[in-house]
Backbone as CSV, one residue per row, in Angstrom:
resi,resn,N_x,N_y,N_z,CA_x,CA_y,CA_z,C_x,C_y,C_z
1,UNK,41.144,79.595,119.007,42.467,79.805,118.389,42.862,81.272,118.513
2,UNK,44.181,81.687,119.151,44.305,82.861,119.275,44.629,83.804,117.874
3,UNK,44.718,84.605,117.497,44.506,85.359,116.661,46.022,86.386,116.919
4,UNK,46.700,87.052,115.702,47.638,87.987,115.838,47.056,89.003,114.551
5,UNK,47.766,90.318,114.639,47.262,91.358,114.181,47.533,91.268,113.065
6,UNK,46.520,91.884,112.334,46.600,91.898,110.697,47.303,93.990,110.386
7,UNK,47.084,94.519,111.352,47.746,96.183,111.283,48.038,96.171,112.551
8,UNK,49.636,97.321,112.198,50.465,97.870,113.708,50.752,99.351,113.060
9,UNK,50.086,99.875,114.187,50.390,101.447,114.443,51.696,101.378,115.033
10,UNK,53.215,101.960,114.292,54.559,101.603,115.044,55.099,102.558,115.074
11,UNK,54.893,104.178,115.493,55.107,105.076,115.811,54.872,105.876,115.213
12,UNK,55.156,107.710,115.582,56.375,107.624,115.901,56.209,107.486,117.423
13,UNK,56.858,107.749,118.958,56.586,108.350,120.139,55.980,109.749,120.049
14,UNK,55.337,109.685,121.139,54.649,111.381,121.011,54.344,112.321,119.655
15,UNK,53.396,110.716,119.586,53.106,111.950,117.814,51.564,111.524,117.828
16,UNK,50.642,111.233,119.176,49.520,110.996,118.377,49.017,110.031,118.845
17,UNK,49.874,108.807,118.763,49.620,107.543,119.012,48.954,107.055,119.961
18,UNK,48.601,107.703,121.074,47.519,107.526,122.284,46.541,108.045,122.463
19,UNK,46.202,109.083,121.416,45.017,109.686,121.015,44.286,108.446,120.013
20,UNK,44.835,107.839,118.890,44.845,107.393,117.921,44.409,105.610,118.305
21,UNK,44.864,105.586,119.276,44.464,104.348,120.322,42.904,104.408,120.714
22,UNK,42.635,105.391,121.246,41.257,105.456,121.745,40.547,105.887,120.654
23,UNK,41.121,106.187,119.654,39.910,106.631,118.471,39.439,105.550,117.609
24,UNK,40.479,104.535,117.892,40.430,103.415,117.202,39.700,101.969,117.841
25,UNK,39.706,102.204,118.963,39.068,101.254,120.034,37.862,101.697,119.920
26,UNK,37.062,102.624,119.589,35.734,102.686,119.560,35.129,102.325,118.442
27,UNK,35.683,101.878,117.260,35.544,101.361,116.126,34.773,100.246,116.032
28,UNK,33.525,99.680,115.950,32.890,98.578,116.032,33.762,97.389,115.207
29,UNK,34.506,97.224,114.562,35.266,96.840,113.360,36.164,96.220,113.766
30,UNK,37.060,97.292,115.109,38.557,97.041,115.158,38.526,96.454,116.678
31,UNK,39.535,95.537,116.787,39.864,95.146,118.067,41.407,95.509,118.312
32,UNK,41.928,96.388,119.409,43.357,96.518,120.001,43.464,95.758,120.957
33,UNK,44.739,95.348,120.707,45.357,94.587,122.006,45.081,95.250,123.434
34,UNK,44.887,94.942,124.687,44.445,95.628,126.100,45.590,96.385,126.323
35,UNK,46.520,96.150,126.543,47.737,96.645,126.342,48.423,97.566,125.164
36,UNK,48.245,98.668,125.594,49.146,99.691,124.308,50.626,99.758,124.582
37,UNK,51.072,99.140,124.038,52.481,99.393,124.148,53.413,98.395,124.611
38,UNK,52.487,96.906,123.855,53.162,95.613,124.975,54.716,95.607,124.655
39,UNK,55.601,95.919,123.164,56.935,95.810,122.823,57.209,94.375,122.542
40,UNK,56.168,94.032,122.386,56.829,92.232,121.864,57.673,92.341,121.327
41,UNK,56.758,92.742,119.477,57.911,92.680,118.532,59.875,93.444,118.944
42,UNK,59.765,94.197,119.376,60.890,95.061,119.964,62.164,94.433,120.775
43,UNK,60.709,93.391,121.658,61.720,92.859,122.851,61.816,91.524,122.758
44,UNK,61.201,90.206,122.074,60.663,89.132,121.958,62.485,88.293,121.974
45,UNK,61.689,87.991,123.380,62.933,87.181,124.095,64.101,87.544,125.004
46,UNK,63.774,88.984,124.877,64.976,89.387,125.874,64.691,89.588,127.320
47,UNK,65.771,89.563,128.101,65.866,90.241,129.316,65.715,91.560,129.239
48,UNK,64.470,92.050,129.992,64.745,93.387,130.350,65.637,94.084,131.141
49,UNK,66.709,94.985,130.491,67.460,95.494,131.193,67.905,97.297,131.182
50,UNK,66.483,97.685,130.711,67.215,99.304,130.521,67.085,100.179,131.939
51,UNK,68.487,100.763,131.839,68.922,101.428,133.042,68.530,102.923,133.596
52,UNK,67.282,103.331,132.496,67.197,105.040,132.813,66.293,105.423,134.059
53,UNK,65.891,106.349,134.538,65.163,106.486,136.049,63.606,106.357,135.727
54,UNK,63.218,104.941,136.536,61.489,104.689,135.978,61.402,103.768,135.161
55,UNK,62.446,103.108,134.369,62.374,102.227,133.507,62.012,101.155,133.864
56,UNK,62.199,100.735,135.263,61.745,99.504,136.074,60.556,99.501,136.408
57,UNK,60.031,100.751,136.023,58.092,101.035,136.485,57.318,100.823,134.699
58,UNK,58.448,101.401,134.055,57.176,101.648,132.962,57.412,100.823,131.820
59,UNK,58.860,100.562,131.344,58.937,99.716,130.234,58.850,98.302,130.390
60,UNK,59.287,98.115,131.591,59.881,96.563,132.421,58.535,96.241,132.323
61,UNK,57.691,97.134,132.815,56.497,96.048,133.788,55.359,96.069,133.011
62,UNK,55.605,96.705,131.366,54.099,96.626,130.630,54.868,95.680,129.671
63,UNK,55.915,95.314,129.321,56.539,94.721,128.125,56.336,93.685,128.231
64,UNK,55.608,92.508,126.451,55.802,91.134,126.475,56.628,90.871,126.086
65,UNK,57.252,89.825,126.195,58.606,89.334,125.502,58.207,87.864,124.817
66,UNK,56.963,86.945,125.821,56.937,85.982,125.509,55.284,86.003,124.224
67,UNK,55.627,84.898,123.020,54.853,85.076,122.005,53.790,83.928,122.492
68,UNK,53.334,83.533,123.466,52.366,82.672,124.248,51.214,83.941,125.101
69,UNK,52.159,84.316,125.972,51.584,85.950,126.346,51.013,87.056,125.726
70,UNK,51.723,87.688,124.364,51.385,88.138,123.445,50.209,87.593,122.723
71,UNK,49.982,86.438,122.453,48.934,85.984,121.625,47.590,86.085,122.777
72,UNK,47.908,86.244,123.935,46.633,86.202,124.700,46.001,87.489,124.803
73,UNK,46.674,88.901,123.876,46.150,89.845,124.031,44.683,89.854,122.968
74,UNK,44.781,88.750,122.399,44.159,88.884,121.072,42.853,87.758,121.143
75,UNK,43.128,87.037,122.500,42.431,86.034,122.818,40.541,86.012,122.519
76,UNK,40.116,87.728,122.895,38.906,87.881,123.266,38.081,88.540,121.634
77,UNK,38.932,88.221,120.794,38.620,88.426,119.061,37.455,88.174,118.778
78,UNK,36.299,88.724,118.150,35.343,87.759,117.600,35.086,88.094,116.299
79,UNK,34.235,89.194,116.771,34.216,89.355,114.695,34.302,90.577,114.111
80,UNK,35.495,91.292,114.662,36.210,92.241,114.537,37.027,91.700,113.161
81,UNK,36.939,92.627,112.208,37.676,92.733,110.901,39.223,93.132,110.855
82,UNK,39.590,93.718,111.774,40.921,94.294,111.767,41.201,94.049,113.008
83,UNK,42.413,93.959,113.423,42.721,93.320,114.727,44.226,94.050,114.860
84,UNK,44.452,94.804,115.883,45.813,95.384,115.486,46.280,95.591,116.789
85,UNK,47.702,96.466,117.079,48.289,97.337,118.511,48.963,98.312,117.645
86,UNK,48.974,99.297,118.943,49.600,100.278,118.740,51.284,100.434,119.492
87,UNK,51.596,100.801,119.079,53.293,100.489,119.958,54.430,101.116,119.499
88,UNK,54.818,102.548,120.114,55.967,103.433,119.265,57.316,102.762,118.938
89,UNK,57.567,102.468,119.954,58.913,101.908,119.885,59.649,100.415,118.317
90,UNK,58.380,100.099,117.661,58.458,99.296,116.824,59.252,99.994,115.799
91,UNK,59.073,101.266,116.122,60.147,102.603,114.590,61.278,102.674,114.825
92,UNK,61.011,102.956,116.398,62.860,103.080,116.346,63.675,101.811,116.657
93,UNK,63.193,100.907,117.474,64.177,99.775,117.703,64.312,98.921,116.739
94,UNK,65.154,98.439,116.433,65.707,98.014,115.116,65.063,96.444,114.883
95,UNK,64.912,95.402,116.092,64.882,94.149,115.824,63.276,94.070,115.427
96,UNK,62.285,95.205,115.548,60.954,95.038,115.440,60.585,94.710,114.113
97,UNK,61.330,95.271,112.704,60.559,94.813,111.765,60.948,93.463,111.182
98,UNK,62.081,92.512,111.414,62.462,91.497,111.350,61.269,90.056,111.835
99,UNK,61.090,90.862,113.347,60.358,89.653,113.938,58.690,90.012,113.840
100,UNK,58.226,91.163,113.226,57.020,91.277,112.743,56.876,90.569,111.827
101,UNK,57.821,90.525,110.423,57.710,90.059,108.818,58.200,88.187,109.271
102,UNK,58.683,87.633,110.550,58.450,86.280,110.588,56.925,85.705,111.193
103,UNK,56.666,86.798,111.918,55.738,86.183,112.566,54.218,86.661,111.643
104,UNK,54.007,88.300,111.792,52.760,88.509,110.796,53.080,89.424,109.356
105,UNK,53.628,88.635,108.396,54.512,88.748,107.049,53.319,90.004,106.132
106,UNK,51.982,89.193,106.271,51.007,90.383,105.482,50.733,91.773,106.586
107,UNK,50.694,91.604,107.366,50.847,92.454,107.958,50.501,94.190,107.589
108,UNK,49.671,95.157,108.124,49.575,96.399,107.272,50.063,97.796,108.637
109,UNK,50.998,98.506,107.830,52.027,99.172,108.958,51.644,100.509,108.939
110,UNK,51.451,100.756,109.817,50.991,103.054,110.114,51.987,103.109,110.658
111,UNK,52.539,104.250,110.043,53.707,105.393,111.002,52.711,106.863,110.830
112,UNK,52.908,107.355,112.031,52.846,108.727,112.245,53.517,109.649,112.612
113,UNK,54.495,110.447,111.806,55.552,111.480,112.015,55.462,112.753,112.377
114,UNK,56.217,113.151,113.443,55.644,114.479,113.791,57.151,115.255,113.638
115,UNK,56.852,116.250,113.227,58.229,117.212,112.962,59.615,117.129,114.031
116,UNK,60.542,116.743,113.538,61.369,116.129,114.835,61.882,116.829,115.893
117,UNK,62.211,118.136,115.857,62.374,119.242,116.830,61.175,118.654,118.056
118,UNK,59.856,119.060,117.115,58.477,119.380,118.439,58.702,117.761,118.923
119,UNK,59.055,116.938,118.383,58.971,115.569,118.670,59.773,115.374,119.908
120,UNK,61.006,115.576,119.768,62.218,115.519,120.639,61.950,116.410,121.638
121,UNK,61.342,117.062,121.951,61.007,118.049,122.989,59.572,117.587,123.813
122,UNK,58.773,117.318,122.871,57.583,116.906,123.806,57.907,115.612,125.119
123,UNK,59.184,114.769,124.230,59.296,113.645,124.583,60.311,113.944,126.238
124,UNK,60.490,114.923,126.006,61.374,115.560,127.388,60.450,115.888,128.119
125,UNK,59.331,117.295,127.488,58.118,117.343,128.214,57.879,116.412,129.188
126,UNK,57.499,115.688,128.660,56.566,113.403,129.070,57.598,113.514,130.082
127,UNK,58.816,113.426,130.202,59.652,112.514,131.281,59.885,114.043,132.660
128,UNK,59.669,115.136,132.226,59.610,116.045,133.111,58.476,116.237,133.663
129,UNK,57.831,115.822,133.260,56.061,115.834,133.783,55.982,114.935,134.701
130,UNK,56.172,113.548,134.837,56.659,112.490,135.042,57.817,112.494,136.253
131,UNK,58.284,113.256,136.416,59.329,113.519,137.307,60.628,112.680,137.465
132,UNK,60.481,112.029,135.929,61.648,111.018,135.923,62.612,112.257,134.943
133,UNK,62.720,113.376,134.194,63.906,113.572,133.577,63.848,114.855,134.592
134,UNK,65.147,115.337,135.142,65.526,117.025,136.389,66.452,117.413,135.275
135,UNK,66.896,117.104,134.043,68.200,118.239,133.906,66.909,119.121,132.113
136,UNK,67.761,120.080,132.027,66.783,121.278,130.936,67.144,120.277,129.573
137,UNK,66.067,120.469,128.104,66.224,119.727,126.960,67.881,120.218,126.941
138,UNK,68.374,121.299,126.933,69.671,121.345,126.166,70.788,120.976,127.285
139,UNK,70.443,120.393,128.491,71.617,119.356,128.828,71.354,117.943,128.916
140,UNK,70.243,117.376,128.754,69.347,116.380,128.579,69.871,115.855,127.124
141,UNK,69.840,116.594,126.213,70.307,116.534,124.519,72.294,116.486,124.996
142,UNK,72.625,116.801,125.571,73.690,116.717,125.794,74.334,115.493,126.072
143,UNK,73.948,114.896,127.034,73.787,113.888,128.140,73.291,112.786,126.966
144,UNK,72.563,112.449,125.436,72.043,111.865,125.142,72.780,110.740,125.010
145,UNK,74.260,111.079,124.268,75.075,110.022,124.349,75.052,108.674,125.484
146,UNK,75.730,109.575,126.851,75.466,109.104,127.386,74.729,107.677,127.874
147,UNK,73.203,108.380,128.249,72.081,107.331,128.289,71.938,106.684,127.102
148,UNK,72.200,106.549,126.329,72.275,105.291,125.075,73.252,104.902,125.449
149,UNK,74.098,105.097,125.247,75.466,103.986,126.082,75.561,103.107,127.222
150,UNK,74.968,103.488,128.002,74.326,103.035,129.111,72.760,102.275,129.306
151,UNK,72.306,102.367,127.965,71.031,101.476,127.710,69.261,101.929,128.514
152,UNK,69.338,103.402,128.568,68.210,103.931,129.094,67.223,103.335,127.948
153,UNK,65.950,103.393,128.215,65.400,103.077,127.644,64.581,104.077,126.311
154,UNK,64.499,103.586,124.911,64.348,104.126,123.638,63.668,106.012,123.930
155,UNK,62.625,105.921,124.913,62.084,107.616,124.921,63.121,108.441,125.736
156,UNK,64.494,107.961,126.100,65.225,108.847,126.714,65.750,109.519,125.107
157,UNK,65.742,109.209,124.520,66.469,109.132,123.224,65.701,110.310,122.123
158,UNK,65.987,111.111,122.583,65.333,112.447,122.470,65.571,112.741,120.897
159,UNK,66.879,112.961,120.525,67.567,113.460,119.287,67.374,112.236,118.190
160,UNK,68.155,111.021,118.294,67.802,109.976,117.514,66.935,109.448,117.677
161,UNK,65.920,108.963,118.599,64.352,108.741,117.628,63.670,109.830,117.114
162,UNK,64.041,110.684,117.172,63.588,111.406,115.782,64.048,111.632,114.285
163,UNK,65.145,110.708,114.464,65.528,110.501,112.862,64.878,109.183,112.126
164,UNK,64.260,109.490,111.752,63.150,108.835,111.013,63.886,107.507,109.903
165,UNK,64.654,108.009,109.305,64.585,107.999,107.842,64.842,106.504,107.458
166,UNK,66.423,105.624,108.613,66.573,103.991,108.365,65.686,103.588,109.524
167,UNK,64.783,104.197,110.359,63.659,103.309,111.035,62.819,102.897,110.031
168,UNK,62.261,103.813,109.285,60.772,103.552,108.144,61.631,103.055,107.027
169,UNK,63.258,103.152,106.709,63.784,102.137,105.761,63.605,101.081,105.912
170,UNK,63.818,100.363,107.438,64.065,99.173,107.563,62.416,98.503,107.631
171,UNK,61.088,99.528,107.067,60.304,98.789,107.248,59.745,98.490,105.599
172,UNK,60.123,99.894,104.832,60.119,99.443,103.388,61.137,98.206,102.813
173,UNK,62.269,98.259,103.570,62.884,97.199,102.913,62.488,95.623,103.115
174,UNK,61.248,95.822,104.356,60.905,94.262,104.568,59.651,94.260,104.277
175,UNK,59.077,95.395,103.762,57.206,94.879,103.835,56.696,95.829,101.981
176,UNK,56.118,94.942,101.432,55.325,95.781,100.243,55.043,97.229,100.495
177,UNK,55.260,98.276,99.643,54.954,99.728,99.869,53.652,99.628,99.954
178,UNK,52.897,99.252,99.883,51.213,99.105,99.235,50.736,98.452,100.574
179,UNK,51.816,97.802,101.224,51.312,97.433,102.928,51.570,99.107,104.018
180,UNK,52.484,99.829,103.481,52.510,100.903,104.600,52.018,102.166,103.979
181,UNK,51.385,103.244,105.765,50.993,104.522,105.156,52.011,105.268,106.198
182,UNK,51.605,106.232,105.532,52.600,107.309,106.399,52.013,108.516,106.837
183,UNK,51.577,108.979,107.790,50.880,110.521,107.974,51.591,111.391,109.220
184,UNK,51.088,112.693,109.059,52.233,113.331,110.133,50.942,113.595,111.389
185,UNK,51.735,113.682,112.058,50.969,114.387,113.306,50.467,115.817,113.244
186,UNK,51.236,116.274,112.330,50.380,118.016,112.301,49.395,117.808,111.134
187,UNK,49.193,117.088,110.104,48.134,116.839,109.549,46.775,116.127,110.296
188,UNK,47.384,115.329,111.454,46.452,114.601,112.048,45.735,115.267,113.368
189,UNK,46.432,116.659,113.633,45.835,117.399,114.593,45.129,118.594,113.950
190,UNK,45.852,118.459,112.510,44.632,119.827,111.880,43.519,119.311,111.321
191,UNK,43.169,118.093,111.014,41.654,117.145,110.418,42.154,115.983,110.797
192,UNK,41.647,115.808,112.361,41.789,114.175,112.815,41.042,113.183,111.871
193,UNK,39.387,113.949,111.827,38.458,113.018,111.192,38.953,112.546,109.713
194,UNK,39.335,113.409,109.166,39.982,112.970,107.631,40.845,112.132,107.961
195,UNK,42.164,111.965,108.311,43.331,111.156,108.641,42.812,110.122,109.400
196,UNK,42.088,109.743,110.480,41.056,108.572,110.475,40.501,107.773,110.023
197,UNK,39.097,108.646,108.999,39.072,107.916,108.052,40.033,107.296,107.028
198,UNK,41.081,107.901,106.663,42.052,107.503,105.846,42.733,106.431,106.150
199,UNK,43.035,106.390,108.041,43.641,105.057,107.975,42.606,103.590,107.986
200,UNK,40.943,104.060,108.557,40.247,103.458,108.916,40.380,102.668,107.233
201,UNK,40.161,103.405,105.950,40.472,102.826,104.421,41.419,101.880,104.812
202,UNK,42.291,101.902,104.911,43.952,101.492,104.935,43.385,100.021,105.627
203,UNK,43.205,99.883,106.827,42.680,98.843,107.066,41.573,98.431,107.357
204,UNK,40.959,98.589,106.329,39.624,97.692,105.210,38.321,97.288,106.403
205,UNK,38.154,98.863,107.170,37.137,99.020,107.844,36.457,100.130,107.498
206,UNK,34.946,100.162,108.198,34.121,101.708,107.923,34.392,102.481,108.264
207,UNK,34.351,103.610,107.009,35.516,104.458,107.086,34.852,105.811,107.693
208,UNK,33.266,105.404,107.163,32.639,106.572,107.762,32.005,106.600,109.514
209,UNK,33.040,105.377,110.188,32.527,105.984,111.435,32.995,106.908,111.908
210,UNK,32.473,107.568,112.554,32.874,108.998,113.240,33.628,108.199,115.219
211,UNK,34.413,108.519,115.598,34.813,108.174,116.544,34.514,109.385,117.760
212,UNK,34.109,109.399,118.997,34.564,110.783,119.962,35.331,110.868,119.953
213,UNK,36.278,112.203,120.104,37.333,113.125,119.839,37.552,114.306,120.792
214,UNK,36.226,114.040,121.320,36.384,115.178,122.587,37.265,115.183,123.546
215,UNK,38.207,114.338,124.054,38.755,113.729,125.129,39.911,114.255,124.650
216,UNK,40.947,115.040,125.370,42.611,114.757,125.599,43.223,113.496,126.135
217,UNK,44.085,112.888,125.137,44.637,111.960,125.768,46.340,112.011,125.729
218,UNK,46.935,112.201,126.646,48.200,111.995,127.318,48.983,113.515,126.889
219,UNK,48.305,114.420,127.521,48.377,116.128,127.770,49.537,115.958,128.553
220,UNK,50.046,116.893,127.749,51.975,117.442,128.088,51.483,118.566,128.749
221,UNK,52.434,119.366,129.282,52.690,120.348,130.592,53.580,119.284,131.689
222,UNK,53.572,120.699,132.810,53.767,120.354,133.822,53.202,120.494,134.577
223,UNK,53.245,119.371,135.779,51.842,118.989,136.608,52.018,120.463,138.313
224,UNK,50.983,121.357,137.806,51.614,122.479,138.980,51.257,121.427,140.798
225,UNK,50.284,120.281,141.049,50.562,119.914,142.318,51.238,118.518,141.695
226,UNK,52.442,117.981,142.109,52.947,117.133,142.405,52.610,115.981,142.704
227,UNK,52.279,116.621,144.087,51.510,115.311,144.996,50.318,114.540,144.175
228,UNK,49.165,115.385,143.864,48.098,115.182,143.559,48.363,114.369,142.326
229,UNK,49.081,114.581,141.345,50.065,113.988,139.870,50.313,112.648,139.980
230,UNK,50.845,112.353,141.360,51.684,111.265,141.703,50.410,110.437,142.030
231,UNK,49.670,110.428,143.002,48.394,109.430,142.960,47.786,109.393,142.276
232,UNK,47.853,110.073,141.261,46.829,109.556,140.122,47.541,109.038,138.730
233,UNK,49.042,109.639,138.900,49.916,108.135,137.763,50.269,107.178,138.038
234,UNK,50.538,107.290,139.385,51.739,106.230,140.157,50.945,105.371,140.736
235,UNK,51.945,103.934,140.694,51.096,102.941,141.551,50.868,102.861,142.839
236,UNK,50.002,103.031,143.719,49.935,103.013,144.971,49.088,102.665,145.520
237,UNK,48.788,102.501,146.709,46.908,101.921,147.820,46.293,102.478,147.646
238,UNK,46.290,104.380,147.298,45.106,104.655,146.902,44.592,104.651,145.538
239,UNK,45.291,104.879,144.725,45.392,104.784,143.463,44.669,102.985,143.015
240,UNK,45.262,102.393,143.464,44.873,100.884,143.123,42.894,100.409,144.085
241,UNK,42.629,101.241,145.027,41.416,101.274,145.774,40.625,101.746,144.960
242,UNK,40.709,103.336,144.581,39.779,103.954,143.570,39.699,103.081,142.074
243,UNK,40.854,102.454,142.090,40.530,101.383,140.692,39.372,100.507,140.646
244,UNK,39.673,99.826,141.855,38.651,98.879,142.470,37.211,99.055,142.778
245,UNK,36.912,100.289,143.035,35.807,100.640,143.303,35.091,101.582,142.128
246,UNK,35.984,102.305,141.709,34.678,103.341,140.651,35.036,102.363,138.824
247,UNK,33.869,102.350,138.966,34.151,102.066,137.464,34.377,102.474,135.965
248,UNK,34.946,101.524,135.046,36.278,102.994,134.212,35.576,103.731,133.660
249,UNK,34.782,103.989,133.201,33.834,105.127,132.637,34.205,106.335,133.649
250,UNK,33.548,106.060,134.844,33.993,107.303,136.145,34.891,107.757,136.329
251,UNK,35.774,105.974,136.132,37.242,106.665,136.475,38.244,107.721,135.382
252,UNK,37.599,107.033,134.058,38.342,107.868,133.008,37.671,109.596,132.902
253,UNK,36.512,109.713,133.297,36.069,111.388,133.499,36.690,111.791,134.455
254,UNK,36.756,111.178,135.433,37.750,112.346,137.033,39.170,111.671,136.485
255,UNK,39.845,111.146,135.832,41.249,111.533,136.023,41.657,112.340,134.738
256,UNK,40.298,112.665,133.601,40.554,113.977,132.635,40.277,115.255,133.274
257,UNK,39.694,115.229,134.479,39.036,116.517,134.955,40.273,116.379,136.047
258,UNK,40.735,116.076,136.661,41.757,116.218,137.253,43.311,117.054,136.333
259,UNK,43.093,116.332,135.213,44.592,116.269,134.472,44.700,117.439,133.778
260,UNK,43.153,117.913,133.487,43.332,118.967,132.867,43.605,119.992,133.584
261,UNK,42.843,119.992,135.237,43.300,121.222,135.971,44.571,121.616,136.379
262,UNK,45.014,120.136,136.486,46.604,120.135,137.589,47.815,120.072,136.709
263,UNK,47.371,120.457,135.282,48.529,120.544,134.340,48.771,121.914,133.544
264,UNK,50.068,122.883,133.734,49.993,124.071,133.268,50.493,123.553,131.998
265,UNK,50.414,125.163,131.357,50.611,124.921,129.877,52.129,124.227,129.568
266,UNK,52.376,123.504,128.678,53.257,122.898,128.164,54.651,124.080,127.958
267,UNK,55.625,123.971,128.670,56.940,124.915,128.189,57.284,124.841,127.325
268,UNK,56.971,125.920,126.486,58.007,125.994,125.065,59.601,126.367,124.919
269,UNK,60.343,125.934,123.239,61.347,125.453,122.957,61.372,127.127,122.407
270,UNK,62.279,127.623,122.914,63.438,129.096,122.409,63.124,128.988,120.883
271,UNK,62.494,129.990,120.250,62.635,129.999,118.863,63.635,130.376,118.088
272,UNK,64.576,130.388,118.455,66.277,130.459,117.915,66.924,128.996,117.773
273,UNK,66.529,128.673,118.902,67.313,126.818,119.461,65.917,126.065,118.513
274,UNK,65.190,126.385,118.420,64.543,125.381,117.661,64.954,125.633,116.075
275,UNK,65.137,126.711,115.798,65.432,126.709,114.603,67.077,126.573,114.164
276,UNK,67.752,126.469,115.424,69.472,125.857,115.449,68.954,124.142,115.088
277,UNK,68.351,123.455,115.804,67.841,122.154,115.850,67.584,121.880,114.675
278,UNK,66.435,122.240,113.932,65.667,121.910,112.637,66.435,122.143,111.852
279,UNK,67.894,122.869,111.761,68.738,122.818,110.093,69.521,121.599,110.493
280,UNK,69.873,120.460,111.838,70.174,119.490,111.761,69.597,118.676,111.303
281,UNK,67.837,118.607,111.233,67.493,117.397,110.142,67.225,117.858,108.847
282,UNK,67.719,119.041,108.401,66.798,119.135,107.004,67.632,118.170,106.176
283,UNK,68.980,117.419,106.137,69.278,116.416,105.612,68.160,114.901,105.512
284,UNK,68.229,114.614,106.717,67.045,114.140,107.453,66.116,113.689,106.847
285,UNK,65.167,115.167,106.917,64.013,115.398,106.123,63.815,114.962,104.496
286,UNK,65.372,115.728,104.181,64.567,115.298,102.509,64.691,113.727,101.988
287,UNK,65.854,113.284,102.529,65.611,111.627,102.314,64.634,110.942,103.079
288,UNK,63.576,111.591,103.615,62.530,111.090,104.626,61.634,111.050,103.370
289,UNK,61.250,112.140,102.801,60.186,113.082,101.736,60.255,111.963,100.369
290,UNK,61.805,111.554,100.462,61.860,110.594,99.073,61.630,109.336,99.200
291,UNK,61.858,109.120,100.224,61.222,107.471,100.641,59.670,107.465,100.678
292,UNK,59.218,108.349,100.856,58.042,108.563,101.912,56.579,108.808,100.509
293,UNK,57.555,109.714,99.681,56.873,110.376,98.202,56.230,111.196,99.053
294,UNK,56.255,112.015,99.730,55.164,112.873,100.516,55.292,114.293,100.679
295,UNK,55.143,115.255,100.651,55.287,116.785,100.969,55.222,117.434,102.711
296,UNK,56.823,117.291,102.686,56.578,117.740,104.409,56.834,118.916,104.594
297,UNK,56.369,119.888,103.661,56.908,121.395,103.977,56.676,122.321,105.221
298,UNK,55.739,121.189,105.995,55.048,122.156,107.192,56.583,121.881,107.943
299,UNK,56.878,120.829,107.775,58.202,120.527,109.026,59.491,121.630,108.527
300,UNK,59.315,122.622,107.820,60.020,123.308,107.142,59.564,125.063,108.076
């Protein structure tokens, strides 16, 4: 009998959440779906149709839509206590907490918030790294309209998915407070192991396992060779050969030892323009803080 998740990690984007994946998969306890980022809940039933550059590589071709498919991520369950996915897009797209609370009603919900400036910027980072976004954050932020109008897909969406405040409404208004936690990403990069354990509590596993932590996972910069970038993200003959042949243990050490060399440091955001940015959410923020009951003064 297939099995569906009893906890969903549902964002935010680029706050964590793929670090938080692998810390959690080593958990004797917990089982994740194979797939990070299938978008059931998000997409369940639709045609895929978002129009931004790459969207036909990355959202199209990992997304379930069908709840027959979806349930087969969960197929290989045994006696794992917690059973969950991780999946950003469940925060910001609106139809996700509707068709979570029909389908898994008890359900137990993690958000992880990261200050929305660094948020909205990393997330440009990702698509410039990537070689899918060419124009700078402040014509990119410009342009945002735009690509929402036109239906790019949710991480083009730089400025509004980082407004937090009716994404995590619309999940208090459908699920028990006592079902959701809330933690930020700068708490979770200054004591991973604490915030771990904390969620490992949350869903009613051992709390004192220690997970490896040594590993970077999904390192922002920009990639200084190109070429070399491209065969080792992109799908291709060689890329799909070396799959085939080294096995993932191997493969996951040479494409961190690769990623770390061939990626310069991450470009930073003008400390004027970031601080023009951040007095647009401090509205934002404090109805975030009151929903939330939480102290976000670092995002301050």
């Amino acid at each position: 009998m297939n099995r569906l998740p009893n906890f969903l990690v549902v964002g935010a984007a680029k706050s964590g959440t793929t670090a938080l994946y692998h810390y959690l998969a080593q958990h004797p306890e917990v089982f994740l779906s194979p797939i990070k980022e299938t978008n059931f809940f998000a997409l369940k039933n639709k045609e895929l149709s978002f129009n931004g550059p790459g969207d036909d590589k990355g959202i199209h071709r990992r997304s379930i839509t069908d709840i027959i498919e979806y349930k087969n991520q969960f197929i290989n369950v045994t006696t794992e206590k917690a059973i969950g996915e991780i999946c950003p897009s469940y925060l910001y797209l609106k139809d996700a907490p509707k068709n979570i609370k029909e389908h898994i009603p008890e359900v137990k919900i993690i958000a992880i918030l990261r200050e929305p400036v660094a948020r909205a910027f990393s997330a440009w980072v990702h698509l410039t790294r990537d070689g899918r976004e060419h124009l700078s954050f402040e014509e990119a932020l410009a342009d945002e309209p735009r690509r929402i109008k036109e239906n790019w897909a949710e991480i083009w969406h730089y400025k509004e998915e980082s407004k937090y405040y009716n994404q995590l409404k619309r999940y208090y208004d459908s699920f028990p407070k006592e079902n959701i936690k809330v933690v930020t990403y700068e708490e979770f990069q200054e004591n991973p192991l604490k915030v771990y354990s904390e969620l490992c509590k949350f869903i009613d596993v051992d709390n004192r396992f220690v997970p490896d932590m040594s590993s970077e996972h999904n390192k922002g910069g920009i990639p200084k060779n190109k070429i070399i970038w491209n065969l080792m993200m992109k799908q291709n003959i060689w890329k799909t050969l070396f799959n085939h042949l080294m096995p993932i243990k191997i493969r996951k050490k040479i494409k961190e030892y690769i990623e770390a060399r061939n990626v310069n440091k991450k470009p930073q955001l003008d400390i004027y323009r970031r601080k023009e940015l951040s007095i647009q959410f401090l509205d934002e923020i404090n109805k975030i803080k009151q929903l939330i009951e939480q102290d976000l003064t670092e995002w301050s």
